[in-house]
C-alpha positions in Angstrom: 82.0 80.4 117.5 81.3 79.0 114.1 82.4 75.4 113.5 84.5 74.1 110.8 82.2 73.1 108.4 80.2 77.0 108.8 83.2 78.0 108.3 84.2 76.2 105.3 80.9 76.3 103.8 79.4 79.7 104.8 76.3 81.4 104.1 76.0 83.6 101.1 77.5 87.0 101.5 75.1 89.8 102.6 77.5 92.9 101.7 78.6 92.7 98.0 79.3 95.5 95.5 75.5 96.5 95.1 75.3 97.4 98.7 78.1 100.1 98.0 77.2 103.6 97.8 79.8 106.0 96.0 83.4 105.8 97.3 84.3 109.1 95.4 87.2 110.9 97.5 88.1 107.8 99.5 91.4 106.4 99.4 92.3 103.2 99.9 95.8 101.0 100.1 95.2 97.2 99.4 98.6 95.3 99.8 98.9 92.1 97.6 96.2 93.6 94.9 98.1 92.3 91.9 96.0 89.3 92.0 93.6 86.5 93.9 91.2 88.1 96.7 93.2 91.8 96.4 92.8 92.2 93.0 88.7 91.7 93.4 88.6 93.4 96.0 90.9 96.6 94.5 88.4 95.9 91.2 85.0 96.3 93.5 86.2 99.5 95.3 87.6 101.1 91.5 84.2 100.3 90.5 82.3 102.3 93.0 84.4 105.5 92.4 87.3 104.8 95.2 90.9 105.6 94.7 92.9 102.3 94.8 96.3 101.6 95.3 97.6 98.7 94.3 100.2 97.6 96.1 102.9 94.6 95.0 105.9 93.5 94.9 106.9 95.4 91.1 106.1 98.1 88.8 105.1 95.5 86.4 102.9 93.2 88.7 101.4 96.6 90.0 100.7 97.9 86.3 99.4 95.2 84.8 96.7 94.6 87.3 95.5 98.1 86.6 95.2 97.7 83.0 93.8 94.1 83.8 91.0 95.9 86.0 90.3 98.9 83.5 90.2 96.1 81.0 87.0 94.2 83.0 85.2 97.2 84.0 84.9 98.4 80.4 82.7 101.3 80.1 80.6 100.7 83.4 80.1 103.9 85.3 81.3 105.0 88.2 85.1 104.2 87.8 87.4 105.8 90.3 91.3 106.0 90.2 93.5 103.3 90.8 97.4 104.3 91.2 100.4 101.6 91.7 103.0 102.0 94.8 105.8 99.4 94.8 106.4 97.5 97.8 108.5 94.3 98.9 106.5 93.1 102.5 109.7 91.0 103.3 111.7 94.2 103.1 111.4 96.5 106.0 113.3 99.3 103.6 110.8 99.1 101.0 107.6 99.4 103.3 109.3 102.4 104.4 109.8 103.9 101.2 106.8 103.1 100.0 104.5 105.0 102.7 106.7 107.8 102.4 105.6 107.6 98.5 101.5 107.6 99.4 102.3 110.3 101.9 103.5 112.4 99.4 100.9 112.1 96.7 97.5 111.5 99.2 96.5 113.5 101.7 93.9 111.1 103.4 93.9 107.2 103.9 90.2 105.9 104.5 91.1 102.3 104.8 94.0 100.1 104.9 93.9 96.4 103.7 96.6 94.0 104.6 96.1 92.0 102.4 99.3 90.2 101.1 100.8 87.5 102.9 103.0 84.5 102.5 102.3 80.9 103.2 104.5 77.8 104.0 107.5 79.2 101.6 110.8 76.8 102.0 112.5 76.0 104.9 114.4 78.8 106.3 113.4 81.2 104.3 114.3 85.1 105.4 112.7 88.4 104.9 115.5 91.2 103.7 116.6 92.1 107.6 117.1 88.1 108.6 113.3 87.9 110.3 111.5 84.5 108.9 110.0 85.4 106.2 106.3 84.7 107.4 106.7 86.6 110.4 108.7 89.8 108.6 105.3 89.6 105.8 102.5 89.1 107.6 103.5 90.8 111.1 106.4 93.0 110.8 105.8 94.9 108.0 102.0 95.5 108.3 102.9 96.6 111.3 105.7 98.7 110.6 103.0 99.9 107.4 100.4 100.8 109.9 102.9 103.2 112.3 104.0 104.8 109.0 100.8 105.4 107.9 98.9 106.2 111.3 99.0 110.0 111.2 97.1 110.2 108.1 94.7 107.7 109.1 94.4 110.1 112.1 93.9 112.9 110.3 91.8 111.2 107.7 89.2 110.1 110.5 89.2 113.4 112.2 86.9 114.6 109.4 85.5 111.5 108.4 82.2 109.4 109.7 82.0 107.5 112.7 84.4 104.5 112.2 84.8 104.6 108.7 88.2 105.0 108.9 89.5 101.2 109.2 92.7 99.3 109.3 92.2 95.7 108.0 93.9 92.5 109.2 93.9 89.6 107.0 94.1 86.1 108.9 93.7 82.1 108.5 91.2 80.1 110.4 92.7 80.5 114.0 90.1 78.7 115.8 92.3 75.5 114.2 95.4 74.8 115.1 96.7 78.5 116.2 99.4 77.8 118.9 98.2 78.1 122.3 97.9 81.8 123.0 98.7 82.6 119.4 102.3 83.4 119.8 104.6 81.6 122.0 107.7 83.4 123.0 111.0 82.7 123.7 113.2 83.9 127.0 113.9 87.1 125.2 110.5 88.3 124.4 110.3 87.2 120.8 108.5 84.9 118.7 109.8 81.3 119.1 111.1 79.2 116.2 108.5 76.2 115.5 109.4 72.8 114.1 106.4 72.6 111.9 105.7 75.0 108.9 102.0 74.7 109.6 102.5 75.9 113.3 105.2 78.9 111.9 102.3 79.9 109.8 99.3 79.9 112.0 101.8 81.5 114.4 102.3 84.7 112.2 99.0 84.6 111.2 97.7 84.7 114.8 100.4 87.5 115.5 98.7 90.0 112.8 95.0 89.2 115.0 96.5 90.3 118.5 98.5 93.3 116.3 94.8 94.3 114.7 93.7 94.2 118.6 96.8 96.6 119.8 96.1 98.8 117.3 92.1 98.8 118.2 93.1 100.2 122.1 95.9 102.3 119.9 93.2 103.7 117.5 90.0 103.7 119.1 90.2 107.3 120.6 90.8 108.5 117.0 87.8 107.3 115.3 88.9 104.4 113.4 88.2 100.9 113.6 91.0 98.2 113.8 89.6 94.4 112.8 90.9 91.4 111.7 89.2 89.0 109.1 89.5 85.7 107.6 88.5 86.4 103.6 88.0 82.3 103.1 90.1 79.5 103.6 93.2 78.6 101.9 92.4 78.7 97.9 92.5 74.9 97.3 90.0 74.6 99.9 88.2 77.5 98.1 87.9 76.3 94.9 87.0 72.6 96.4 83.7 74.2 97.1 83.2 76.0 94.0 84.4 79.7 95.4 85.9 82.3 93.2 88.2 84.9 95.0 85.4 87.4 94.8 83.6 85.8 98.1 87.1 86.1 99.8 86.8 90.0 98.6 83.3 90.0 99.9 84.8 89.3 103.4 87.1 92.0 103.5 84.9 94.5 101.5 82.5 93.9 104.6 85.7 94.7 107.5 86.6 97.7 105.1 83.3 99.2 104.6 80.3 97.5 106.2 78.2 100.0 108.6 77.3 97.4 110.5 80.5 97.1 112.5 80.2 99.2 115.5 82.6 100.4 118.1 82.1 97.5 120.2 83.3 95.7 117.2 86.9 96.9 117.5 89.5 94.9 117.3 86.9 92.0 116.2 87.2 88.9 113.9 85.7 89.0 110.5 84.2 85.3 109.4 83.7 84.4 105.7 81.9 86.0 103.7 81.0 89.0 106.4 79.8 87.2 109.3 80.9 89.0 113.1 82.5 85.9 115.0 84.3 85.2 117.9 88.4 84.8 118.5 89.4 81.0 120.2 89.4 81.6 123.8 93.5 81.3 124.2 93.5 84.1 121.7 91.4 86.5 123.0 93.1 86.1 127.0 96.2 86.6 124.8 94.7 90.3 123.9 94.1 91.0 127.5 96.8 92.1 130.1 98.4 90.5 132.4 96.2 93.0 135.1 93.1 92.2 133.2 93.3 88.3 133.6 95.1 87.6 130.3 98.5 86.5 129.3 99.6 90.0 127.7 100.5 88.2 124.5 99.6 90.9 122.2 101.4 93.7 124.1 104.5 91.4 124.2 104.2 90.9 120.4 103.3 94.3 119.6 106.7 95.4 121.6 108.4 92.8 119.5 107.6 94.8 116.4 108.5 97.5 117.9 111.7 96.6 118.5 112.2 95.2 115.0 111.0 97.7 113.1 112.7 101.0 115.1 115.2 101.5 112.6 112.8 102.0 109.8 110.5 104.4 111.5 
C-alpha cells in the first residue's frame, strides 16, 4: 500500500491528455464539473472529441463553465460537445430529475464520474430529505445516480469494448483515519452519527468505496468496470506541493479511460495520479460477506441506500 508521503507526493502521471485517442461518440456525465478537478477533467475529455456533461448545482454554474472551457480550448482541434444538466447532489428529487433529463436526450453513457462531493460543511447540516448532508452527497445520491442511470450503462457496454464502460467513485485518502470497517452502523442498519466532522467525512467518503465495490459484483457481468479513486488530496494539501487541479483530473482521467485497468481491477482503488493501489485491510473485509470471512459492510450500506433512495427510483 503506498504510504503517506507516496501518497502526498506521487510520481508524475503516466496517463495524461496526449495518451488519449479520439473520444468521438462517447458520452460522458462528470458531476461537480463547474470547477476544480471536474472542470479539468470535463476540459481534457471536450478536448479529445467526447461529449461532456456538466453537471452542477445551476444553470448558471453549469453554463458558465462551458463557455469558460470553449474559451481555453480556442481553436484547437478536435473539440467535442459539452451540454449542461442541472442537478442538486443533496436533493434526492433533483438527481432524479436530472437522469430522467440525460435519458431523454443520450442514448449511451460511456462513463460516469462522481465527481462532486462535500466536505466538513457546518454542524448539522441536511441534504433536502433530512439525510446529513455528507452522506445524502457523496453516498446517497451517486448511488441513487448510478441505479437511475444503470440501464443505459448496460446497454451502452453491450456494444462497447471490453470494460470501457466505467462508473467512477471519487474518494479521500482512506488508508488514514477511515473508521474501522469504513462505516459503522447503528442497531437499525444505518450509518451511525459521529462526534467528529473529520470521522463523518472519512465515513461517507469510505461509504462511496464499498458502494463502487457493490456495484463492481452488480456490474461485472455486464461489461463495465466499477472503481473508486482518490484524484489528490484535499486542495490545500495540493497546492502546498505545487499541484494544479489538472493532476487530480489525471487520476480520474486514468479510472475513466486508462486500458490498463483489467477485470481483475474491478471494484479497485485508484491512487494519485493513476497508480493501481490497495484498499486498508478493514476496508476491503468490509467488501466481503459475512460467508466469505468479511464483515458484510458494503452489502449493509448498499441496502441502506436502498432503503433511502426507494422513493425516488
Amino acid at each position: 500500500m503506498p504510504s503517506l508521503f507516496s501518497a502526498i507526493f506521487p510520481p508524475p502521471p503516466t496517463f495524461t491528455e496526449k495518451d488519449l485517442q479520439s473520444l468521438a461518440g462517447k458520452v460522458f456525465i462528470v458531476t461537480g464539473a463547474a470547477s476544480g478537478v471536474g472542470f479539468e477533467l470535463a476540459k481534457i475529455l471536450y478536448g479529445a472529441g467526447g461529449t461532456v456533461y456538466i453537471a452542477a448545482r445551476s444553470t448558471s454554474r453549469c453554463e458558465g463553465a462551458i463557455q469558460k472551457i470553449k474559451n481555453q480550448a480556442g481553436n484547437s482541434k478536435p473539440v467535442g460537445r459539452l451540454e449542461s444538466i442541472v442537478v442538486d447532489l443533496a436533493d434526492l428529487a433533483s438527481v432524479k430529475d436530472a437522469a430522467n433529463e440525460f435519458l431523454r436526450r443520450e442514448t449511451r453513457l460511456d462513463v460516469l464520474v462522481h465527481n462532486a462531493g462535500v466536505m466538513m460543511p457546518p454542524a448539522g447540516s441536511k441534504g433536502k430529505q433530512g439525510h446529513g448532508l455528507e452522506m445524502a452527497t457523496n453516498c446517497l445520491a451517486p448511488y441513487l445516480l448510478t441505479i437511475l442511470l444503470e440501464p443505459l450503462l448496460i446497454r451502452t457496454a453491450a456494444s462497447s469494448p471490453t470494460l470501457s464502460v466505467r462508473v467512477v467513485f471519487i474518494v479521500s485518502l482512506i488508508q488514514f483515519g477511515t473508521p474501522q470497517g469504513g462505516v459503522m452502523f447503528d442497531s437499525q442498519g444505518n450509518p451511525q452519527t459521529l462526534s467528529s466532522k473529520s470521522d463523518t467525512y472519512m465515513q461517507s467518503k469510505a461509504g462511496g468505496a464499498l458502494l463502487a465495490g457493490e456495484f463492481a459484483k452488480r456490474l461485472e457481468s455486464r461489461n463495465i468496470l466499477s472503481v473508486r479513486d482518490l484524484p489528490g488530496i484535499a486542495s490545500s494539501i495540493m497546492k502546498r506541493v505545487f499541484k494544479e487541479p489538472v493532476y487530480g483530473a489525471y487520476t480520474e482521467l486514468y479510472a475513466s479511460l486508462s486500458p490498463e485497468l483489467k477485470a481483475e481491477h474491478n471494484g479497485g482503488y485508484i491512487m494519485a495520479w493513476g497508480r493501481i493501489a490497495q484498499l486498508p485491510a478493514h476496508v476491503a473485509k468490509g467488501l466481503k460477506s459475512t460467508s466469505q470471512g468479511g464483515t458484510g459492510s458494503a452489502e449493509k450500506f448498499f441496502e441502506h441506500c436502498d432503503r433511502e433512495t426507494k422513493g425516488y427510483k
